[in-house]
BAFIGU-525077 format. One record per residue: residue in one letter; x, y, z of N, C-alpha, C, CB in turn. Coordinates in steps of 0.05 Angstrom, whole numbers, plus 32768, in hexadecimal, padded with zeros to 4 digits. Glycine has a CB too. Example, Ala and Ser with C-alpha at 12.3 -4.5 7.8 and 13.67 -1.06 7.14 Angstrom:
A81087F8E809C80F67FA6809C81087FBE809C80E27FA780B5;S81017FD3808E81117FEB808F81028001809D811A7FF48072;
END
This chain:
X7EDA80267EE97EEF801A7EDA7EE9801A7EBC7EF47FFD7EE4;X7EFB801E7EA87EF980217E987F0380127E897EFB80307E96;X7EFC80007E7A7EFA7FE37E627F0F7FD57E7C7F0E7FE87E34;X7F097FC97E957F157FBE7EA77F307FCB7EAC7F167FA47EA2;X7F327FE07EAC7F4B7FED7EBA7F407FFB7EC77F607FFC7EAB;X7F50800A7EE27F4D801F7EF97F5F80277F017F4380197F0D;X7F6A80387F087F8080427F157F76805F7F357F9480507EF6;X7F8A804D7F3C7F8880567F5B7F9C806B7F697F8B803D7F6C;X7FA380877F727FB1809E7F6E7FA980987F9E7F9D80C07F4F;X7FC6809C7FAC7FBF80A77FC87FD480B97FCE7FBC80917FE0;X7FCF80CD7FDD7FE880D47FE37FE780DE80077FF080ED7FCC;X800280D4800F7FFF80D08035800F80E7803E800E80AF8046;X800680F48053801B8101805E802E80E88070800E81198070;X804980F18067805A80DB8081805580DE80A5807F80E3807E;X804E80F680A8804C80FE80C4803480EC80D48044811F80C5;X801E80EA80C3800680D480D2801980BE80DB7FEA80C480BA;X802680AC80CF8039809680D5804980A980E9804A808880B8;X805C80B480E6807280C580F8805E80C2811E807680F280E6;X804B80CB811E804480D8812C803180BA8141803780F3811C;X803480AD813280348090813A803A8081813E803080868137;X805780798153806C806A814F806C8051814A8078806B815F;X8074803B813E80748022813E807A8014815D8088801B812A;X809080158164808E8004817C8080800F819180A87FFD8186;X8071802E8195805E803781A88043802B81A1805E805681A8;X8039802581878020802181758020800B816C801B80318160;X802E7FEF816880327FDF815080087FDB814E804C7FBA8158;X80057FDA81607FDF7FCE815E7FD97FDA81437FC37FDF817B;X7FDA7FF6814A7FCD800C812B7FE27FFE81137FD6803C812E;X7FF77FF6811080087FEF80FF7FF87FCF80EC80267FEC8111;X7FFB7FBF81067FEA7F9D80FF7FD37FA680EF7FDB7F89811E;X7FC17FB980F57FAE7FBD80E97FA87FC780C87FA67FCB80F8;X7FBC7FCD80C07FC57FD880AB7FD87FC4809A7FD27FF180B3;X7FEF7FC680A47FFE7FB5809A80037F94809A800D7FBF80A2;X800C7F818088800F7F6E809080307F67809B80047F61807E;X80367F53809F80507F4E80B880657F5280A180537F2A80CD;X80677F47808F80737F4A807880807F6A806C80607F3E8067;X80727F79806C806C7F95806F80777FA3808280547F998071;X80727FA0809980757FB080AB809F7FA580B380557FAA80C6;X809D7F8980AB80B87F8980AF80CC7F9A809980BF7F6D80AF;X80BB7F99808180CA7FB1806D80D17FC0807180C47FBC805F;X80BB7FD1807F80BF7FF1808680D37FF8809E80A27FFF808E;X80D77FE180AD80DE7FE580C481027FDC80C280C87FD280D8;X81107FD980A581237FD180A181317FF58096811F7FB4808D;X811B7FFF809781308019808F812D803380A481278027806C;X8146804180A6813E804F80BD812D807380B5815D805080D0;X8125806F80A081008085809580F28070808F80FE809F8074;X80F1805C80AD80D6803E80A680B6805980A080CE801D80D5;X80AF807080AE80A0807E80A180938087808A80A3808580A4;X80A68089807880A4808E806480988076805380B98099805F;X809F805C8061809F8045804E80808039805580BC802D8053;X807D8040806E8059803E8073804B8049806A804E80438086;X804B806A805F803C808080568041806C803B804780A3805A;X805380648030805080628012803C8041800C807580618004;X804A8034801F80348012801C8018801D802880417FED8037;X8015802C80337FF7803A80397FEC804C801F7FF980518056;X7FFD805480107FEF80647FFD7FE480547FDF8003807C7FF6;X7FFB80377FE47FF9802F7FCE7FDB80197FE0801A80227FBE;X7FDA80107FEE7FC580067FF67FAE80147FF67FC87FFD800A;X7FA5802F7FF67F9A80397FF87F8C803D7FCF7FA6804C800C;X7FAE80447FC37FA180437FA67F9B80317F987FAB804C7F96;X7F9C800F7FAC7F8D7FF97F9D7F6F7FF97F9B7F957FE07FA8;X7F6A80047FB67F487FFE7FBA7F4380177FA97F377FFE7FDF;X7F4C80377F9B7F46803C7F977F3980317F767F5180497FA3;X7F55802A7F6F7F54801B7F4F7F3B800E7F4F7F6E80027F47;X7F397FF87F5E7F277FE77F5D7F087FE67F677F327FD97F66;X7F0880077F6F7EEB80097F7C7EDE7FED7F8E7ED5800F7F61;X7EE97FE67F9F7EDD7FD77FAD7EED7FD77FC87EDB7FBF7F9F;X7ED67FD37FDD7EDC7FCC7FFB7EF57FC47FFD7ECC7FB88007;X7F0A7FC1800A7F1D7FA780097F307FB380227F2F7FA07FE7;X7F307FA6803A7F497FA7804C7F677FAB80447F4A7F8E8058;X7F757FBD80527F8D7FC080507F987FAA804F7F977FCF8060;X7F8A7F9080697FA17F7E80697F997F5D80577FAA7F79808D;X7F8B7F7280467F8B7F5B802C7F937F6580187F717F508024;X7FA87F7680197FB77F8080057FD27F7A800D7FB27F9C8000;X7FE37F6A7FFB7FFE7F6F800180087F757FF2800C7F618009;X80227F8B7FF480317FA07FEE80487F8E7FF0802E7FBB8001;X805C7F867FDA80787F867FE080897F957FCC80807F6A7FE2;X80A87F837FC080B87F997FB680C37F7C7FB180C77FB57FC7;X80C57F7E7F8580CF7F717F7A80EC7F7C7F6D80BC7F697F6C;X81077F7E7F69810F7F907F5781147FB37F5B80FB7F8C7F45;X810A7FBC7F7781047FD17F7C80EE7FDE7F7081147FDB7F7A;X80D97FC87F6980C37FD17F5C80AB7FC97F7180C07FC57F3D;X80957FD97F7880807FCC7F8580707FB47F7B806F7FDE7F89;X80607FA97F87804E7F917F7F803B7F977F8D80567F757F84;X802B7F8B7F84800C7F8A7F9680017F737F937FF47FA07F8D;X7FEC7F607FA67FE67F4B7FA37FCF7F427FB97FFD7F3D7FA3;X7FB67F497FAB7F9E7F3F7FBF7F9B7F2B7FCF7F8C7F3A7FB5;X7FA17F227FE47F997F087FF37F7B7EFF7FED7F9B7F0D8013;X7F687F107FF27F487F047FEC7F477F047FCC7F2D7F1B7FFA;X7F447EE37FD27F377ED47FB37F277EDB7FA77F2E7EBD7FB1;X7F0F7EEC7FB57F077EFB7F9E7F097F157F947EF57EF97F9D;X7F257F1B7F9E7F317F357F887F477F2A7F767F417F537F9B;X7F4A7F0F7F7A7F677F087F667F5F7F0A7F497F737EE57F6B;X7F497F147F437F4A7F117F287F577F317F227F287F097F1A;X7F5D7F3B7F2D7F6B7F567F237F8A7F557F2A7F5D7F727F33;X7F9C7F5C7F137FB27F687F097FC37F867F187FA77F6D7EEC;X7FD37F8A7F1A7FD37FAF7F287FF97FAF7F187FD07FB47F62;X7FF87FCB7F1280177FD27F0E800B7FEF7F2780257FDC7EE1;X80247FE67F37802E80017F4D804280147F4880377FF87F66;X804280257F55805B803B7F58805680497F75805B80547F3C;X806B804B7F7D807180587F98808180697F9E8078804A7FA8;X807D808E7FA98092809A7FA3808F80AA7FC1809180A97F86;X80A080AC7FD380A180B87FF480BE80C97FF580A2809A800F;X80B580E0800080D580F6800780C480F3802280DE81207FF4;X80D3810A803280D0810C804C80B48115804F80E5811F8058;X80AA812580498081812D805180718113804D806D81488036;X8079810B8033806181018020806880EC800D80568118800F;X805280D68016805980BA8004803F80C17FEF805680958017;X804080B97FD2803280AF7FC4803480947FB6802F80BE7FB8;X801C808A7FB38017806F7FA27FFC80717F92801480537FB6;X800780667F847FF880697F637FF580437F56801580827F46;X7FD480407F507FD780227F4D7FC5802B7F2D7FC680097F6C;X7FCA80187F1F7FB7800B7F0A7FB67FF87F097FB8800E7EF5;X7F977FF37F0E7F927FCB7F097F807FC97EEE7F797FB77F28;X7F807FB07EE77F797F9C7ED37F647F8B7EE07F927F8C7EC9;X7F4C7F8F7ED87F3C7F727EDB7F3C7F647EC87F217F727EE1;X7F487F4B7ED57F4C7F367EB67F317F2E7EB27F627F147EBA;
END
């Protein structure tokens, strides 16, 4: 990290999700996602696409931030049609994140930069 900034780059194929159904799999889903989340994705009918992308952007928090951290201590929502991000474990709240999220039919990417205050 550099003068307390990091930025975090993932990019998913949609087919890992595709090829995993939700109501055949939800187990692999819980594990990943939180309930909040998974009802998101599951409100549009390419809910695929919308997993590959809260997976990529979860994926480019821990990158930003170089540290350990569970998927499902990351939550992913949508302010504005803008992403958010928001650590549950108290000791990552001291970090900040601006997201972006971008998925067509193959391929979701997410792109994070955080701030350690």
């Amino acid at each position: 990290m550099i003068e307390n900034f990091g930025i975090g780059i993932d990019i998913v194929n949609v087919t890992r999700f595709k090829k995993i159904p939700y109501l055949s799999k939800p187990g692999f889903y819980k594990k990943i996602f939180l309930p909040s989340e998974i009802n998101y994705c599951m409100r549009y009918r390419n809910s695929y696409e919308h997993f590959a992308g809260k997976f990529a952007i979860k994926e480019a928090v821990i990158k930003s931030i170089d540290e350990k951290l569970s998927p499902l201590k990351i939550k992913t929502s949508h302010a504005n049609s803008k992403p958010k991000v928001e650590i549950l474990d108290k000791k990552f709240r001291k970090f900040v994140f601006i997201a972006s999220i971008s998925h067509d039919e193959n391929y979701a990417i997410g792109v994070v930069i955080s701030q350690k205050l």
